[in-house]
Backbone bond lengths (Angstrom), bond angles and torsions (degrees), N, CA, C in turn:
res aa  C-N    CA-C-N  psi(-1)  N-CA   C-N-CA  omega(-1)  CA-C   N-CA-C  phi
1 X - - - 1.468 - - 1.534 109.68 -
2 X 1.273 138.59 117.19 1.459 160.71 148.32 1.075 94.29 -12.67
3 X 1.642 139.62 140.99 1.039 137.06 166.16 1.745 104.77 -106.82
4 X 1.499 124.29 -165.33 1.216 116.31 178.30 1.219 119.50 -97.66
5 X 1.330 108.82 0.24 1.817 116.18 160.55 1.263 107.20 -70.56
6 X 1.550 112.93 -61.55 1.837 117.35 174.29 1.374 113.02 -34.16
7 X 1.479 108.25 -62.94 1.744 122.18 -178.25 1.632 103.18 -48.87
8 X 1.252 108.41 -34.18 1.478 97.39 -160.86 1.910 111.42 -97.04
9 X 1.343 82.80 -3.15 1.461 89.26 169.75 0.953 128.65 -101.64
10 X 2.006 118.39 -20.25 1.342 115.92 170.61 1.515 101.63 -67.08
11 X 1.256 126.94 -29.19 2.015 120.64 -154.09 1.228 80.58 -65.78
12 X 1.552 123.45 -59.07 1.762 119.07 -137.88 2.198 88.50 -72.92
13 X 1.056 119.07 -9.13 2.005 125.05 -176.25 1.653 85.87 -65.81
14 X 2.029 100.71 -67.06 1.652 95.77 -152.47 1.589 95.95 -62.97
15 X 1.251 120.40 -33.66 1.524 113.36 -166.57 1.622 113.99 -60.03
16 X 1.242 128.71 -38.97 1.124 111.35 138.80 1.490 175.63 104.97
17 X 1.926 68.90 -171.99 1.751 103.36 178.34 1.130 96.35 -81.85
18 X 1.689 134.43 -12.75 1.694 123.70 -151.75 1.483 87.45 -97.67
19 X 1.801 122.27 -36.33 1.251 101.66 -153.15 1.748 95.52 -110.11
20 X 1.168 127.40 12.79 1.643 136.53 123.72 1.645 112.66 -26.14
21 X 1.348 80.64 -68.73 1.378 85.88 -159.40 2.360 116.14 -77.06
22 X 1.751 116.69 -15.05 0.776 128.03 166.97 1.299 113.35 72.08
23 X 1.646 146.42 172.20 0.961 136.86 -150.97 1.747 101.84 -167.50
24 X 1.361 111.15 143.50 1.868 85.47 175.73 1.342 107.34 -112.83
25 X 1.174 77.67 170.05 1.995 115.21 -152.04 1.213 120.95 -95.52
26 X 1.174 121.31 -12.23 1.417 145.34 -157.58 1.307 142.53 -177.78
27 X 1.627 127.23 145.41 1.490 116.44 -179.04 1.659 116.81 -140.01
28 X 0.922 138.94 116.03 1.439 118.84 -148.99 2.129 84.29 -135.26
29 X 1.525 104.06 118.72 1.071 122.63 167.98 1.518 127.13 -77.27
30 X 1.550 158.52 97.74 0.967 135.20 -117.27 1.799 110.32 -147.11
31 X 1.877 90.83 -20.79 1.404 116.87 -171.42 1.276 104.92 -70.83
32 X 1.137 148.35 29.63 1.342 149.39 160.65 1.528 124.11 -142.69
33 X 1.063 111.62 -4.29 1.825 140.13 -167.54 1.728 71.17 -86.86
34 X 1.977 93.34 134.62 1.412 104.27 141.10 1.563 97.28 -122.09
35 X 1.291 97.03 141.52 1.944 105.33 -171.79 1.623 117.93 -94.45
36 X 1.101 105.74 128.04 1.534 116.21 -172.39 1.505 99.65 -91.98
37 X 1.503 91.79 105.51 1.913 93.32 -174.23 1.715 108.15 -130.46
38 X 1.774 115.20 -8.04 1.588 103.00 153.03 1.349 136.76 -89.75
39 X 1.583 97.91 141.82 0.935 120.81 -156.02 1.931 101.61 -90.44
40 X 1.723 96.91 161.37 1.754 86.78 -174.69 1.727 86.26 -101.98
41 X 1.438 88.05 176.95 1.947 102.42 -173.86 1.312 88.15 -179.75
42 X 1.852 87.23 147.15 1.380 106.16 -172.63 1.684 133.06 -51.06
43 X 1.088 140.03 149.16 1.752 120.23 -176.53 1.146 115.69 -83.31
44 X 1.560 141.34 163.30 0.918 107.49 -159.74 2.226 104.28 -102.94
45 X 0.924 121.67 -165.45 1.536 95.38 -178.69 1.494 110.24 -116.42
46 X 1.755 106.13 153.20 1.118 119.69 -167.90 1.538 127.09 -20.43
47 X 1.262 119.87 163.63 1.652 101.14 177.18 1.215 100.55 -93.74
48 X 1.301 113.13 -178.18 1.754 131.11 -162.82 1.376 97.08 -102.17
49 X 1.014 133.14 134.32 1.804 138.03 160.08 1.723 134.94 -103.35
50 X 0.687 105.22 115.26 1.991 86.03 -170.43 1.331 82.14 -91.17
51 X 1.633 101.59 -163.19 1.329 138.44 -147.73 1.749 100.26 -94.22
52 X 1.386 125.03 -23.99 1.288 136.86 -164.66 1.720 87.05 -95.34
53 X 0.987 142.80 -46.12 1.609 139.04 179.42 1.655 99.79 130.92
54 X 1.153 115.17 -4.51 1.668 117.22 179.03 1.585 118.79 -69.46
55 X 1.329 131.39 112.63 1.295 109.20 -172.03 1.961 90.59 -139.10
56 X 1.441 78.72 154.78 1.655 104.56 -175.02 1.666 100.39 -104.92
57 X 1.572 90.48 150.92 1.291 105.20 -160.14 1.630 108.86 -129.42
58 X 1.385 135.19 83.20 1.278 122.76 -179.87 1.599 112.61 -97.00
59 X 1.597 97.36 160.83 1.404 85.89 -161.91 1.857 92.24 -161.53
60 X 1.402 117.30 147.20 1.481 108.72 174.73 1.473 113.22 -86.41
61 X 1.293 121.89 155.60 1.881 119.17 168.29 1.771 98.80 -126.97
62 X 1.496 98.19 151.28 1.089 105.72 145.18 1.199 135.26 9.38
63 X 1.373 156.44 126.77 1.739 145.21 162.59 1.228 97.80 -156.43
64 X 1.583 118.77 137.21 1.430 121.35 137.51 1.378 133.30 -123.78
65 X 1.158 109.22 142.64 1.476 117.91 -178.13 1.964 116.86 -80.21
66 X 1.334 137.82 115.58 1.939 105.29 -177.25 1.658 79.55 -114.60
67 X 1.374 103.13 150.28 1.271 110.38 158.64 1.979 113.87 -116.29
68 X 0.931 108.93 103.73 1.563 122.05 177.20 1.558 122.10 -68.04
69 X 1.521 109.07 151.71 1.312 109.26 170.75 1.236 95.28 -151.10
70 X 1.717 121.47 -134.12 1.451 134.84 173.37 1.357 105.79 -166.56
71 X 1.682 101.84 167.54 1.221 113.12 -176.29 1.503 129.20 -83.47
72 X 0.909 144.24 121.25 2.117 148.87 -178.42 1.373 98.50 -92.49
73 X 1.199 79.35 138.35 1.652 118.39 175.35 1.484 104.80 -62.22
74 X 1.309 118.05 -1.01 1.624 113.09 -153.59 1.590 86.50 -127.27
75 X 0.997 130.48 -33.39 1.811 122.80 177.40 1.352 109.91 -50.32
76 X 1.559 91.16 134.31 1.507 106.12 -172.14 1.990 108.78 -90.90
77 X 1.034 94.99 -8.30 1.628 103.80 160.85 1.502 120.78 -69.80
78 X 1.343 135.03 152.24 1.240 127.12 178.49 1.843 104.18 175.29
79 X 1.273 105.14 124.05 1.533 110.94 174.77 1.341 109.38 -129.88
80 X 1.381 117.69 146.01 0.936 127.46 -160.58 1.732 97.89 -125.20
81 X 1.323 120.67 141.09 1.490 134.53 -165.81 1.704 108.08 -139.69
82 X 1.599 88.23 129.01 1.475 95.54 -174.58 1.491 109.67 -121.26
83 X 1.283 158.97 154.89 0.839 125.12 100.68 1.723 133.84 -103.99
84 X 1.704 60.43 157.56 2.191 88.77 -163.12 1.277 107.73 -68.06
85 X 1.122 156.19 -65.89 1.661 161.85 -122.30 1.759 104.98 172.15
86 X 1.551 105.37 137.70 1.421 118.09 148.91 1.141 109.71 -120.54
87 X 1.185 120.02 172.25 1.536 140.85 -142.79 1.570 95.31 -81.81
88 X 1.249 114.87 -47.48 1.357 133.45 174.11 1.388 128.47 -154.37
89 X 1.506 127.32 -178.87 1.709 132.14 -162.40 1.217 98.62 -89.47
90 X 1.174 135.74 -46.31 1.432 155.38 -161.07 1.961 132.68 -105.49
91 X 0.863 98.93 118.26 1.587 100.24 -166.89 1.768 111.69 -129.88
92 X 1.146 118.53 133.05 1.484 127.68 164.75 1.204 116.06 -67.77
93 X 1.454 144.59 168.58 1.117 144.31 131.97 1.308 127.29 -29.67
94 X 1.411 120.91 -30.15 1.632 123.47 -165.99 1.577 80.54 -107.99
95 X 1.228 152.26 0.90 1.547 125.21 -158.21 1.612 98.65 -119.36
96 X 1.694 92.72 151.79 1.856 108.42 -169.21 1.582 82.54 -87.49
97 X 1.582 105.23 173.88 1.205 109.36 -175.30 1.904 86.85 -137.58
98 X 1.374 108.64 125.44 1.535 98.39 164.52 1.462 120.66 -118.58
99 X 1.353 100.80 142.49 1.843 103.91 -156.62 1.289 97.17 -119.32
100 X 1.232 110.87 168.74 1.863 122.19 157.21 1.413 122.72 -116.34
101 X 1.617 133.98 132.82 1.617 117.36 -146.66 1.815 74.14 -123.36
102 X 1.091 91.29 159.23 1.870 108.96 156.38 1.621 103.31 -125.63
103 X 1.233 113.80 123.65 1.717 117.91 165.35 1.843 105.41 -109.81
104 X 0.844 98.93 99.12 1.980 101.06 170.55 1.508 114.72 -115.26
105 X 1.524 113.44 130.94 1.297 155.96 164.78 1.680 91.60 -40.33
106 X 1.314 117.54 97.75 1.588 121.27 -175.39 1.949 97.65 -124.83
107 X 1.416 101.55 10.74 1.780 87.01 -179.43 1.602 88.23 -105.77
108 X 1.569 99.21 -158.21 1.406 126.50 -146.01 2.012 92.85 -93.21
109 X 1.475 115.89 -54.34 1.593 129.30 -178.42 1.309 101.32 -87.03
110 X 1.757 105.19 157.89 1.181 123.59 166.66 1.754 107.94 -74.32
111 X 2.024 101.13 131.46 1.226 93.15 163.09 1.402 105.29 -120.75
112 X 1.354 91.73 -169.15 2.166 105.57 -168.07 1.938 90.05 -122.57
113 X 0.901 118.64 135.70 1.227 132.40 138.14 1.170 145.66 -56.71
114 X 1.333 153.24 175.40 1.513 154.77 140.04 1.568 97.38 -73.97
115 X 1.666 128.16 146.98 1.310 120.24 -179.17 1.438 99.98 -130.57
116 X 1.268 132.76 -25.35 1.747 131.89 -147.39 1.284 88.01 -120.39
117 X 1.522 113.27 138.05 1.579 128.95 172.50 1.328 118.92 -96.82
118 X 1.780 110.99 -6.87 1.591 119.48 165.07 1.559 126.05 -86.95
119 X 1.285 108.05 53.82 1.860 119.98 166.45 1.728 104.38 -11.00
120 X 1.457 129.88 -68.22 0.957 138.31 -151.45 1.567 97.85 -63.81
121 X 1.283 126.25 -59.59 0.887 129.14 168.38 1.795 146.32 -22.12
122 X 1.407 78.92 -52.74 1.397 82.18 159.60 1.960 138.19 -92.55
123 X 1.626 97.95 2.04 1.372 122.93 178.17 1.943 96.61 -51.72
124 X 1.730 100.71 138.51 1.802 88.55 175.61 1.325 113.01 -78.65
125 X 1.170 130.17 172.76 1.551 146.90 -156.19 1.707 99.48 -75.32
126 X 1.400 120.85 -18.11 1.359 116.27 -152.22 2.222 88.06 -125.14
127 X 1.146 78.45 103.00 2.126 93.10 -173.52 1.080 115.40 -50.81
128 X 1.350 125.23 -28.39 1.439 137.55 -130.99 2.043 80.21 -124.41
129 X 1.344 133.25 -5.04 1.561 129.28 -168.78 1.745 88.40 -105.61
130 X 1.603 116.18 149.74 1.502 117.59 171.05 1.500 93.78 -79.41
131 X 1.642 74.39 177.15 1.593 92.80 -158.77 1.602 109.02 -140.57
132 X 1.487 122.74 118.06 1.633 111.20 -171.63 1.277 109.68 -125.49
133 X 0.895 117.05 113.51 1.704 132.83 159.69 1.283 142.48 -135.65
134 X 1.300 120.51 -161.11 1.761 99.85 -140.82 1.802 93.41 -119.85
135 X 1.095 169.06 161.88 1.242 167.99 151.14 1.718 125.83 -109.11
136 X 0.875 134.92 105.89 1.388 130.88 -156.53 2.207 87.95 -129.81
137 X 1.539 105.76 113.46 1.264 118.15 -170.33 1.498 97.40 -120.49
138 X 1.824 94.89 133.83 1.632 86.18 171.49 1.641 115.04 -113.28
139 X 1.285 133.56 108.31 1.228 134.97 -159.68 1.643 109.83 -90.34
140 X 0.856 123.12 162.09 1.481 132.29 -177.33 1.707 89.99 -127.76
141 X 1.316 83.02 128.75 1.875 121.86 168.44 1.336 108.07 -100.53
142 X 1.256 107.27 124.72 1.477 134.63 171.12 0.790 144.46 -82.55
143 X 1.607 160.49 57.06 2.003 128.11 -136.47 1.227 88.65 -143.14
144 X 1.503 107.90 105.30 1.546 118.93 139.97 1.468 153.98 16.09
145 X 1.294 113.57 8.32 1.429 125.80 -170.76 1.691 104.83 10.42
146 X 1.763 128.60 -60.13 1.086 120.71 -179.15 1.624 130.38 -62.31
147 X 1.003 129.30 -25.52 1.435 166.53 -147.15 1.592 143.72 -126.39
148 X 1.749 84.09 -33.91 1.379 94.46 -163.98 1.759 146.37 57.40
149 X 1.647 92.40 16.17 1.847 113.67 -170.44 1.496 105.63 -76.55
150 X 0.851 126.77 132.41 1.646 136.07 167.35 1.563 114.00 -76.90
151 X 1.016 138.77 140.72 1.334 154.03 -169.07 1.956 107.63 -144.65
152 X 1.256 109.41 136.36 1.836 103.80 174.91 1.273 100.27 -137.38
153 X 1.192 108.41 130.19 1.482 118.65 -175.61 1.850 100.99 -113.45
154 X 1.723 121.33 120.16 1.537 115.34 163.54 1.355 96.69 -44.73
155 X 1.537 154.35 157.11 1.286 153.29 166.87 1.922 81.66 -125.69
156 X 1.226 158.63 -50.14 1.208 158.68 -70.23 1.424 143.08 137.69
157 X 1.278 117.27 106.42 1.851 98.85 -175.94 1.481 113.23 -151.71
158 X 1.220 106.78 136.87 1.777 107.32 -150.52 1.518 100.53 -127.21
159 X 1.195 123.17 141.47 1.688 107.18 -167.98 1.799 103.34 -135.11
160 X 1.089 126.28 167.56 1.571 141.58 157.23 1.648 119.01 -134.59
161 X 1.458 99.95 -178.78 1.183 119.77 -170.74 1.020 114.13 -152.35
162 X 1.937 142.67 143.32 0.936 149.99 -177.10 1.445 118.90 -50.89
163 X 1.396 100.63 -34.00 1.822 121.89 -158.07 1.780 90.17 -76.73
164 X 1.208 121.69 -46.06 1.228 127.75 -176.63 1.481 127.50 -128.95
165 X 1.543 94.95 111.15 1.658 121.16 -154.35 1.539 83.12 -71.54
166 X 1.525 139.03 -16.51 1.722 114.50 -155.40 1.906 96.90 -90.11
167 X 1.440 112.83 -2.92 1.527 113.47 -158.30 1.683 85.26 -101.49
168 X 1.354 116.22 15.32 1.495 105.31 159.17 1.749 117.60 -139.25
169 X 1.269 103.07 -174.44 2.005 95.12 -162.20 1.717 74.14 -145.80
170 X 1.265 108.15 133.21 1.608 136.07 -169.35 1.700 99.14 -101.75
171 X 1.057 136.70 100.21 1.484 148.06 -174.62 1.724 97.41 -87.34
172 X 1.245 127.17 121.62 1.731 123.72 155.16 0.952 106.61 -107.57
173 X 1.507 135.90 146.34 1.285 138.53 -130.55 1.836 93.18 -86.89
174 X 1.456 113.36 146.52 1.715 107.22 -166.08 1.439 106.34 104.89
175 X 1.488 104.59 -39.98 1.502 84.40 -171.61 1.778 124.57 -106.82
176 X 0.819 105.30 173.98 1.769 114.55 177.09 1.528 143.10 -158.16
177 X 1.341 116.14 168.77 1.479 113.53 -165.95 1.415 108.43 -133.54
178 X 1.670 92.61 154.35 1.634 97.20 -176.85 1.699 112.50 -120.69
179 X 1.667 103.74 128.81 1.737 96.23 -179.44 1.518 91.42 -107.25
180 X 1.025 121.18 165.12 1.190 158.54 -170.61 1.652 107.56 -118.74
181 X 1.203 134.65 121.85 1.431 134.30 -168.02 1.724 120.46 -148.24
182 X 1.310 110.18 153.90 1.791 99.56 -169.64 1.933 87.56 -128.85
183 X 1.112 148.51 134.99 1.431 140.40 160.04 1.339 115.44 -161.56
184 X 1.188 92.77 138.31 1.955 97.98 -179.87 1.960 111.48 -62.96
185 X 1.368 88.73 132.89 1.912 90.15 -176.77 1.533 103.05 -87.54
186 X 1.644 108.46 -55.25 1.571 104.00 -159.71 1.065 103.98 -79.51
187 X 1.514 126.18 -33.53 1.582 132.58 -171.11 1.566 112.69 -53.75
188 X 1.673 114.15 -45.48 1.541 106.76 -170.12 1.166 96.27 -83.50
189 X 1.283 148.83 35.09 1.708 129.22 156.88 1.501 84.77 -160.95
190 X 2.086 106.89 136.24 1.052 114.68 153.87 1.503 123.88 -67.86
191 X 1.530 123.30 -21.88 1.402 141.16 164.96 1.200 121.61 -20.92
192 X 1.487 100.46 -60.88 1.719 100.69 -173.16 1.424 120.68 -65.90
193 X 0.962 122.27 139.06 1.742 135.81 -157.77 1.802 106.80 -105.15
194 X 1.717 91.32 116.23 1.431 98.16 169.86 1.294 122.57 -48.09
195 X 1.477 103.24 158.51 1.800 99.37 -179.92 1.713 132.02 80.84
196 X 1.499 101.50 -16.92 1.217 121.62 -144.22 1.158 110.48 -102.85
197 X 1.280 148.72 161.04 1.491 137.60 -173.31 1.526 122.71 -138.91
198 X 1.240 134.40 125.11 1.721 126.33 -142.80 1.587 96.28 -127.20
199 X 1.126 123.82 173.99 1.036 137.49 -179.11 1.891 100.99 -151.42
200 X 1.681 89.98 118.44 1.547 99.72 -149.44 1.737 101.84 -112.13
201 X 1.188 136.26 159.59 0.987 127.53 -173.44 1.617 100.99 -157.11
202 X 1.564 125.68 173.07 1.604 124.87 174.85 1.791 110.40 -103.01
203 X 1.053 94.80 123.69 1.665 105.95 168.44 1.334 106.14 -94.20
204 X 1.472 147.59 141.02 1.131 126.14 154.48 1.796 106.39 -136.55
205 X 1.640 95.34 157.74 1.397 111.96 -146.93 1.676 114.89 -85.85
206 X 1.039 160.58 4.40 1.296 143.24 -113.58 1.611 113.84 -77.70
207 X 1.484 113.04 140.64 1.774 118.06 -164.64 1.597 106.20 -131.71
208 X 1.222 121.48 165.20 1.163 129.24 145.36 1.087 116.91 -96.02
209 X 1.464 134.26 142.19 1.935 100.88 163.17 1.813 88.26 -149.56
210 X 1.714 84.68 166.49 1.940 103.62 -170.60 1.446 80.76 -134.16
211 X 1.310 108.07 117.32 1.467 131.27 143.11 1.631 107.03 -73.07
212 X 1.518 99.93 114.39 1.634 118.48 176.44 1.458 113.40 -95.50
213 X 1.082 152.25 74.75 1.591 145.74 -171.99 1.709 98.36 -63.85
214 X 1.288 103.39 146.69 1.692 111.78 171.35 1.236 119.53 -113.64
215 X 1.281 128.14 76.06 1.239 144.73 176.70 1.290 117.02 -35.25
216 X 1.312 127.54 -51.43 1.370 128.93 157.77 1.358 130.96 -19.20
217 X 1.641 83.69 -68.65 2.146 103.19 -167.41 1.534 103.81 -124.79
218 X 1.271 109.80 25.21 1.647 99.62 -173.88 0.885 131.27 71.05
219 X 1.254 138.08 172.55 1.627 134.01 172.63 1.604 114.64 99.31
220 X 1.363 96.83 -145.80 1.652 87.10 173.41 2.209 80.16 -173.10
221 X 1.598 90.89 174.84 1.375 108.01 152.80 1.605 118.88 -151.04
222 X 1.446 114.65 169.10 1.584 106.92 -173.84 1.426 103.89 -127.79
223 X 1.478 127.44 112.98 1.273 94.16 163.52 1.691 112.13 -112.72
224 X 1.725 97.58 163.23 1.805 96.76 -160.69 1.638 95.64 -131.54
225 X 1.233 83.73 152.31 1.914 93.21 -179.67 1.416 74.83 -133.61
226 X 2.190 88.50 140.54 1.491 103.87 161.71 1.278 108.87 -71.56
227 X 1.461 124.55 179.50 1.324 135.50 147.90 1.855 108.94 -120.17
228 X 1.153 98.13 161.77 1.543 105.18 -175.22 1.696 109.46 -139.08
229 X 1.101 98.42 76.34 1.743 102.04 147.48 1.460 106.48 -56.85
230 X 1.571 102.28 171.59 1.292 108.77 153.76 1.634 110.22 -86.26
231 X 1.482 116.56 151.78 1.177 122.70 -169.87 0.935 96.95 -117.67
232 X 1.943 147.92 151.62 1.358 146.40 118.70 1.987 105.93 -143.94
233 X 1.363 73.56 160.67 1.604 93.25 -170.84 1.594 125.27 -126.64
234 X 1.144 97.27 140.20 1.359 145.35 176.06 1.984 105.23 -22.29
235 X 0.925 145.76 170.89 1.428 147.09 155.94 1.786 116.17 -38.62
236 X 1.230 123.53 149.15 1.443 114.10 -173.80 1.518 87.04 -109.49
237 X 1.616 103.77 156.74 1.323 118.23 -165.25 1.358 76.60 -133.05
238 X 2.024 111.96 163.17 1.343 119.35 -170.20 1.340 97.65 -143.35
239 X 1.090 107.08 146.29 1.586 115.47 -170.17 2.193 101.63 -153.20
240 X 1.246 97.32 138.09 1.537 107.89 166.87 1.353 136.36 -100.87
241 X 1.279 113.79 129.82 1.599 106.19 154.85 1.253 130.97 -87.37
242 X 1.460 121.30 128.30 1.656 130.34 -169.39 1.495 80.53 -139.91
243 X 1.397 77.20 171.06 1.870 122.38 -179.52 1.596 115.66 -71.56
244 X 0.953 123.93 123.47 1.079 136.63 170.27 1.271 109.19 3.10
245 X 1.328 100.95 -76.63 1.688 120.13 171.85 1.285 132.42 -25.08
246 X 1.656 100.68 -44.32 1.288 131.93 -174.69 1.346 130.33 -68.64
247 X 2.050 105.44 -38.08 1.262 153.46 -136.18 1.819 91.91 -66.51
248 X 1.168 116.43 36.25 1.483 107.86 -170.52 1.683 112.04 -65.38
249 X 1.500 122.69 153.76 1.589 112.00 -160.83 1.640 94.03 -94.81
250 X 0.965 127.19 109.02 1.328 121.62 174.54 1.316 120.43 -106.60
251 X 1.376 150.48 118.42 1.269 150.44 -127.37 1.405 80.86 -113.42
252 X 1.777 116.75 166.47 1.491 137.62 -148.94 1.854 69.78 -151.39
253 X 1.441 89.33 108.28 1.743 120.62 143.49 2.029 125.76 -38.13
254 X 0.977 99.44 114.24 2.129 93.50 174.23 1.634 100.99 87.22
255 X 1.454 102.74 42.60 1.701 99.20 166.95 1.303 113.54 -89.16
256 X 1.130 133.16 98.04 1.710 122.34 174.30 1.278 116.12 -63.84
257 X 1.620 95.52 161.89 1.547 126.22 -171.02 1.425 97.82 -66.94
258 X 1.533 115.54 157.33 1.153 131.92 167.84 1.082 122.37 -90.52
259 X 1.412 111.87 132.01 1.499 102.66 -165.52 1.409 118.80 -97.02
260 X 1.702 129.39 156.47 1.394 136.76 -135.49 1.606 101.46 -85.50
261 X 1.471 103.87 -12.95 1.525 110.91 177.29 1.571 99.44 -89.54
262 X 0.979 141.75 -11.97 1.517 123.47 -179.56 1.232 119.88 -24.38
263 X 1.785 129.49 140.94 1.061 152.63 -177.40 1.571 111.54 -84.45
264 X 0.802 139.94 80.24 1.895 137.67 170.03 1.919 116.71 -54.86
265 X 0.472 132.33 125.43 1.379 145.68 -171.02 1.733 101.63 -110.27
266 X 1.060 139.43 137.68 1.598 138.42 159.84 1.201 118.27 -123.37
């Protein structure tokens, strides 16, 4: 007969093995979301006219600033990116491809994510005030089976803000989340080569960024600092581009179920 030391030592074994093993946290549906991600900024002001009919016109554009680094072997951060299933083997030039990603918390600390795909949204009410938030992009990696050429496609990009804890998803190490995604493969790069067959994998991005508005002359600027988790990934999945003709729908094996907690976005 087990005593209550035994008993009490198997619970604290399975207990754990459960959080060894981690559990996910989240499901964020995305393939139907169109994302509201411009931002407003000041206009810029009228042009100047003299007396001859000649008038000057200043005005702000666009700018970004990135500030770069790299990743250490020694960061206790680390996410790991999979993807799970595409829709199918085979893709046209004109055809979206919709996938399912897993991102799991594989370092040592709890991290936070970007969660909301509506940027604009969370911009403050007053255009002309900066603006700081966080950007978490999930890119699709490309490589050439013939060649060996790399290609990166944005597939995705989900953002937060300090002010609002719900526009992020809190990862403890073990655990993970699944997005759900719809994006054109051949369409966003003339690069990718008909006929050709890739072996695709998830990169994902993490940023800081400061929306600068230019009150002066209009416009705006951004500046962005990378961040550097450690990154590694998941199994490579392979998918082709053919001809129209060709474009047969071929379904991709080991797509998981959706889970009953899924997140809806509108």
């Amino acid at each position: 007969m087990l005593t209550r030391l035994q008993l009490g030592a198997g619970f604290l074994l399975m207990l754990s093995a459960a959080v060894l093993m981690g559990q996910e946290v989240s499901y964020l549906d995305l393939v139907d979301v169109k994302p509201r991600t411009e931002l407003r900024h000041p206009k810029p002001p009228p042009p100047v006219c003299n007396e001859d009919g000649g008038c000057t016109v200043s005005g702000g554009i666009g700018s970004a600033s990135i500030g770069c680094g790299g990743e250490s072997s020694m960061e206790p951060r680390a996410l790991k990116s999979t993807l799970v299933s595409l829709d199918r083997f085979a893709y046209t030039p004109d055809d979206a491809a919709e996938m399912e990603i897993r991102i799991e918390n594989v370092g040592s600390v709890e991290m936070s994510i970007p969660w909301n795909p509506h940027l604009a949204d969370l911009q403050p009410v007053d255009e002309t005030q900066k603006f700081h938030y966080s950007s978490f992009a999930i890119v699709l990696n490309l490589t050439s089976q013939a060649d060996n050429q790399h290609e990166a496609i944005e597939a995705a990009k989900l953002y937060g803000v300090a002010e609002a804890p719900a526009t992020w998803k809190i990862l403890k190490p073990g655990e993970w989340v699944r997005v759900r995604i719809k994006t054109k493969l051949a369409a966003s790069s003339g690069k990718l080569k008909n006929g050709a067959d890739y072996l695709v994998n998830i990169l994902p991005q993490l940023r800081s960024e400061t929306f600068i508005p230019n009150v002066k002359y209009g416009g705006y600027g951004t500046d962005i600092a990378n961040e550097y988790p450690r990154r590694l990934s998941g199994p490579d999945l392979m998918l082709r581009i053919v001809r129209t003709s060709e474009g047969e729908k071929t379904e991709v094996s080991g797509k998981l179920k959706e889970s009953e907690a899924a997140v809806h976005f509108k």
